[in-house]
N, C-alpha and C positions, 0 to 999 in steps of 0.2 A: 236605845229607848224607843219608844212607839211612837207614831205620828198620828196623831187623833184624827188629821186631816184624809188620811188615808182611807180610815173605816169606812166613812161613807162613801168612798169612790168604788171598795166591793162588797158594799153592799147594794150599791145601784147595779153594777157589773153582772149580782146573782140575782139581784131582783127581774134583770132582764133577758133572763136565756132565751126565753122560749119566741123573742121576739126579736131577738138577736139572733136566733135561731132561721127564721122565717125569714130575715133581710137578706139572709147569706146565702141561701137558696133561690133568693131571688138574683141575686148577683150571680152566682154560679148559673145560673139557665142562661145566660145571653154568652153564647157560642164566639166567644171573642177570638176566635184562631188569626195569630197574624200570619200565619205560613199562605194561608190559601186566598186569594185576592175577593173570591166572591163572599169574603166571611168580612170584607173592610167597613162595613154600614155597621157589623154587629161589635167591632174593636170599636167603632164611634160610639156605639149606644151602650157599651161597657165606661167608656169614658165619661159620657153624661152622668149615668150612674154614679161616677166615685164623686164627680162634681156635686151634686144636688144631695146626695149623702153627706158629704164632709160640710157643706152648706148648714143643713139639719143639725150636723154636731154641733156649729158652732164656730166652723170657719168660713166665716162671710165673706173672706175674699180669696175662695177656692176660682180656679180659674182655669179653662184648655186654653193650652196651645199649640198651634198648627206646628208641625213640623213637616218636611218632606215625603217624611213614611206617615206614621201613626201620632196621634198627640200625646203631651205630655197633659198631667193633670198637677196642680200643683196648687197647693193652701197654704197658712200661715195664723199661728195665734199672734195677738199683741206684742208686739217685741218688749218688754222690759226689761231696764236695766238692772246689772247684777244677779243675774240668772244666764246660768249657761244655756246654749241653743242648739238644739239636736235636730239632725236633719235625718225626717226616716224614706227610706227608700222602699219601692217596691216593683211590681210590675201587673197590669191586670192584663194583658194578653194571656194565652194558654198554645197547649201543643197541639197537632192535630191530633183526631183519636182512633184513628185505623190501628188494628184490624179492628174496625166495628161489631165483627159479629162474635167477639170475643169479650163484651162487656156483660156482666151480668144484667146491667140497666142502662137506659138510655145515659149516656155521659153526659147531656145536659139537663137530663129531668134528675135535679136530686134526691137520693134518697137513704133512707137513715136506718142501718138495722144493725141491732147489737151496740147502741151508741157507737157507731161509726159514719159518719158521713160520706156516702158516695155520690162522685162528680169530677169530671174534669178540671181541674183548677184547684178544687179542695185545698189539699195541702201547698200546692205549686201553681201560682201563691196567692189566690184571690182568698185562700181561707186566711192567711198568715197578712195581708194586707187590710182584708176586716177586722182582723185581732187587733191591729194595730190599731186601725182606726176608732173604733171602739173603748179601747183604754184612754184614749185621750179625749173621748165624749163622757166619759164617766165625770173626769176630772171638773169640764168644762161645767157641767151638769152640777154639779155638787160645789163651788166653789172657787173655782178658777185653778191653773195651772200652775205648776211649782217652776215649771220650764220655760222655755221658748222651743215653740216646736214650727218646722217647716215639713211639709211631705211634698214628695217629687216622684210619679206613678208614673210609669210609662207603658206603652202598649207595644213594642218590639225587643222585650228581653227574648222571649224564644228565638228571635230570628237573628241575635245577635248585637240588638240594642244599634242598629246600623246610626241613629240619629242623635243619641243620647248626649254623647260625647262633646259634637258642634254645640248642641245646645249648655252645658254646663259650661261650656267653654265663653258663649254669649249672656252666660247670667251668673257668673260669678259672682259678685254683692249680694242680689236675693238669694245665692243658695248659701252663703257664708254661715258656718257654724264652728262649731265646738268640736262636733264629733257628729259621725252620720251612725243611724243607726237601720240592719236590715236582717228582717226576717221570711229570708228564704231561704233557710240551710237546713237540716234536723240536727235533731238529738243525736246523744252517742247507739243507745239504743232504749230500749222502755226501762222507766224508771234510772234514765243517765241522763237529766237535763243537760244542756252544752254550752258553753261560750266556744267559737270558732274565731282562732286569735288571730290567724295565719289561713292564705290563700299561696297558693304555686302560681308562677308564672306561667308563660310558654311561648314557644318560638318553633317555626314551622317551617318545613320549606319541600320541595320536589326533586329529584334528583334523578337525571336522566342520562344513559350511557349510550352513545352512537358508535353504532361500527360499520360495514358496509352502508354504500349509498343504497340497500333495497336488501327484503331477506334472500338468502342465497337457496341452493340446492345443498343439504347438509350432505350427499353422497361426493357430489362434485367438490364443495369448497370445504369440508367438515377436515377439521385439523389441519387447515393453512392460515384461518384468520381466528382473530378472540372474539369469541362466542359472547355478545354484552351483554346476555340474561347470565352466564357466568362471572363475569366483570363484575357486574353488580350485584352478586350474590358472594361473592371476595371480597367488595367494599361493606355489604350489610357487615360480614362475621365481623368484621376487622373491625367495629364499632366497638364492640364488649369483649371483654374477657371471659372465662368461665367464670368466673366468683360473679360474675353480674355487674359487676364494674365496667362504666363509659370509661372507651380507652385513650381517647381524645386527649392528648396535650391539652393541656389551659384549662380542661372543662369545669373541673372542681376548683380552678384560682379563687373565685370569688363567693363561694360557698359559705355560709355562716351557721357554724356546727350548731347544734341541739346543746343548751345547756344542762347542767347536770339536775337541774330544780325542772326542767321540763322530760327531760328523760324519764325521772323518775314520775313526774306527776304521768305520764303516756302509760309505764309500766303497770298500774293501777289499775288500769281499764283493763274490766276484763273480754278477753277473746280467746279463742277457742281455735286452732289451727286446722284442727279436725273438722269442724263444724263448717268453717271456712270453704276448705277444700269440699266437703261435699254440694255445700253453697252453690259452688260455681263448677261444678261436675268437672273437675282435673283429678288428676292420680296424685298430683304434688304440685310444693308451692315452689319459686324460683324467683330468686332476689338479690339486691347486696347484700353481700354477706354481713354477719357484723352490726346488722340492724331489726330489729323489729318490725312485725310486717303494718305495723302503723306505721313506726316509723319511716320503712319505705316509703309508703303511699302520701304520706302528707308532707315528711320534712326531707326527702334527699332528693334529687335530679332524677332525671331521668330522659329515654333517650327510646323512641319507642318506633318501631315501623309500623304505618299503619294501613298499605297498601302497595303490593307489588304487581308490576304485569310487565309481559313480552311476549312476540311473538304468540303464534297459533295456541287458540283455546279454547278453539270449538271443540266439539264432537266425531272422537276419531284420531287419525294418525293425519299431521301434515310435516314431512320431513325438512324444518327448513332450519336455519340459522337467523335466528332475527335483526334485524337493521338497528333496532336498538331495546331497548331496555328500559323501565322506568319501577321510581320508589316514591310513596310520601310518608315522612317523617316530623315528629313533631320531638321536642324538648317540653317537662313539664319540669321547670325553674324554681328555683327558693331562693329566700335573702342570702347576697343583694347580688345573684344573678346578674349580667345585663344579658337582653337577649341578644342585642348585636355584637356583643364580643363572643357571644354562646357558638354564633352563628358562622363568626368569622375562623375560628378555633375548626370546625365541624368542616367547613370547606378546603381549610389547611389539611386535615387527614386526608381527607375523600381524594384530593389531588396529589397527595402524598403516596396513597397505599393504588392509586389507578394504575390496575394494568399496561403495558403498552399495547396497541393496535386499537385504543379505542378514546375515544373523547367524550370531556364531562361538563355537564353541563347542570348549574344550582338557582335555582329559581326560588328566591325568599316572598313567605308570605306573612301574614300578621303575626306579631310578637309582644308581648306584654312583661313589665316584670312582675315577681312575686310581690303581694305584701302583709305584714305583720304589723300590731296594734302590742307593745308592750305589754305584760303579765299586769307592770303594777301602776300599769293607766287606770285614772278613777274610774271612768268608764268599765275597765273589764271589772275593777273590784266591786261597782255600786249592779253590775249584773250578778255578780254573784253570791251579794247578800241580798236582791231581789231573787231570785232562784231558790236559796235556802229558806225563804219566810214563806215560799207561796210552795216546796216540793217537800219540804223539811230533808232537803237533802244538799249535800257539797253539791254544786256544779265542775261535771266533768270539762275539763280546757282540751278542747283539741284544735287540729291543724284540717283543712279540707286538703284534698286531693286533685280538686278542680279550678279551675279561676273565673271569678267575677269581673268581666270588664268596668265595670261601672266605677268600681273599688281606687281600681286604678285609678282612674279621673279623679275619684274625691280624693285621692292621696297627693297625685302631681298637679292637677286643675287647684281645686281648695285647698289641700294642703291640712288634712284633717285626719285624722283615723277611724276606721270603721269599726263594728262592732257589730259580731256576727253574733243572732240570738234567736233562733230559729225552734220552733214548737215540733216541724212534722219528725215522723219518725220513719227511720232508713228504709222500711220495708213497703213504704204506701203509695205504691207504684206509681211514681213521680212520671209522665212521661207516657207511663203506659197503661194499657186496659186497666177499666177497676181502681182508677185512684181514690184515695180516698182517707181523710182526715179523722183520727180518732178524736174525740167531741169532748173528751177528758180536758186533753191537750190543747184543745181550742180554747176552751174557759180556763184552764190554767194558766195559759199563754198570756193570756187575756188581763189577768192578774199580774201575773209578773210583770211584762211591760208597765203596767199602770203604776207597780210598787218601784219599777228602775226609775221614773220620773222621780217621784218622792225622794228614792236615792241621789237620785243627779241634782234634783233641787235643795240639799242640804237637809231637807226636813228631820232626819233620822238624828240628827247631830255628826 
């Protein structure tokens, strides 16, 4: 049935593009980079911003707080009882924008042609963080909220979120919800809205092979001692099989298959293998076998090198035997993974299959696990009949391939499930030169969020 209280929250929504338009251009210009130090006044004045904005919506007691790196920004409507309370996430830093001279426009002077917004941040996520913001001024605007809403904005997601973490960890009560809610994912592709149910873990570590005490003469000592760039080029293979299978004892122990109701809903999306491959200019693709190449990417393990060196590699011939060897390797993890069994399995091999005449040595670094939000959590279902009322389409359910730290936290800090609902779309160069937000998307977005409240709030029946 309809919620009459709705109407007017899009019809304020479309009453106000063009000025909702103009705020977000205003926000996109302030150069919030947190990677580079002398950009730290302009992460501040992006922070003021969300403050004195969300003020304006309606949340009087928006507030920074200092953290060690960058602040956090953080609001809250009235709490009421018997209303569930959604905590939405975001982040208003951005990435650097080199090569600069590869942007069609200034990345911080917005601008908009062919209903697309170009800017730095656009879609990733100061555009996805105004949408949010926005739907829940509609509301406020028009009659009050169906929900209980918290935001929590921070300015060091690019760099890894170094401070987030301490902090939810010291405000556990005020960030206390139901369910958090973030939009910083995309769609499947145009015309695929998306719920993202599921986030990979990962777990990482360096691996380094000693052989002589110093590189040798490879005429003089060449086939008396084990060469550690070959060592460890015997340990990489020894990882996988040809089918693309981690060969690791244990690795797959804790692995939580694809159900047959999610298999099938993946199989439905359409993708194009062809298209794919020429996508990312290979001759062919190369996976577990047995899987779909979603399903590789979002739902099975993985086990990837992602940086090898030894010995001489400059310019030219230097004949020598290198003193050692080195690799860094990361695990991209799924439910319910642990990264440190992942981790401890992966050092059992490595010491297993090492050569003699040389010594190993495993240096772990951050590790996360995977997590998932149930199919038939209200949440995922009240996203996906806001989805269908504002796209007039199903909501495609997928898995990312990547991990949100944050997620984590809300999962094992709060103890909450997230819910990934994300407007940009995969091709808008998140990251890179020329990003840029289709403007469809943004006011659809915009809509949708505002109708998930209504969902979450019962209104619909």
């Amino acid at each position: 049935m309809s919620d009459n209280r709705l109407d007017p929250v899009l019809s304020y929504l479309k009453s106000h593009h063009q000025e909702h338009l103009e705020e977000l251009q205003d926000f996109l210009a302030i150069p919030s980079i947190s990677a580079l130090s002398q950009h730290k006044p302009d992460v501040l004045r992006a922070a003021q911003w969300l403050k004195h904005r969300l003020n304006a919506a309606g949340f009087h007691h928006a507030t920074i707080h200092e953290t060690p790196g960058n602040p956090v920004v953080t609001a809250s409507s009235d709490m009421k009882a018997g209303r569930p309370t959604v905590l939405v996430y975001g982040h208003y830093d951005v990435q650097p924008v080199d090569p600069l001279e590869s942007w069609n426009h200034g990345p911080f002077e917005p601008t908009i042609e062919d209903d697309i917004l170009y800017a730095r941040g656009s879609s990733d996520d100061k555009g996805q963080v105004y949408m949010q913001l926005i739907a829940a001024e509609a509301w406020v605007k028009t009659g009050g909220l169906p929900v209980n809403l918290k935001f929590l904005f921070e300015g060091e997601e690019e760099i890894g979120s170094l401070h987030l973490g301490d902090y939810i960890r010291a405000h556990q009560h005020e960030l206390s919800a139901d369910v958090a809610v973030i939009s910083d994912t995309p769609m499947y592709q145009d015309g695929y809205p998306a719920i993202s149910y599921g986030l990979r873990g990962l777990a990482s570590f360096e691996v380094t092979v000693r052989g002589p005490y110093q590189d040798l003469h490879s005429g003089g000592y060449g086939g008396t001692v084990m060469n550690p760039a070959h060592a460890l080029a015997h340990l990489i293979d020894s990882l996988h099989d040809d089918r693309g299978r981690v060969s690791v004892d244990g690795f797959y122990d804790q692995v939580d298959p694809l159900s047959d109701p999610e298999r099938d809903a993946l199989s439905q999306l359409p993708f194009d293998p062809e298209t794919y491959c020429q996508s990312l200019k290979v001759p062919a693709l190369f996976g577990e076998k047995g899987y779909t190449v979603n399903e590789q990417a979002w739902a099975r393990p993985t086990l990837e090198v992602n940086g090898m060196w030894a010995g001489f590699t400059g310019e030219g011939q230097k004949t020598i035997i290198p003193a050692s060897a080195h690799a860094k390797v990361t695990c991209r993890l799924v439910p319910h993974q642990d990264p440190t069994q992942v981790l401890d399995a992966i050092e059992t091999h490595l010491k297993t299959h090492l050569p003699p005449g040389v010594q190993l040595q495993v240096e772990r670094f951050h590790g996360a696990p995977a997590s998932i939000t149930p199919l038939d959590h209200p949440a995922i279902r009240a996203a996906g009949a806001a989805i269908e009322a504002v796209y007039h389409t199903k909501a495609a359910f997928i898995r990312m391939g990547g991990s949100i730290p944050v997620v984590v936290d809300f999962q094992e800090v709060l103890h909450i499930p997230t819910l990934l609902l994300g407007f940009a779309l995969p091709d808008e160069n998140f990251h890179a030169p020329n990003e840029h937000f289709h403007l469809a998307n943004f006011y659809r977005g915009s809509e949708t969020v505002a109708t998930l409240w209504s969902q979450l709030g019962g209104l619909n029946g």
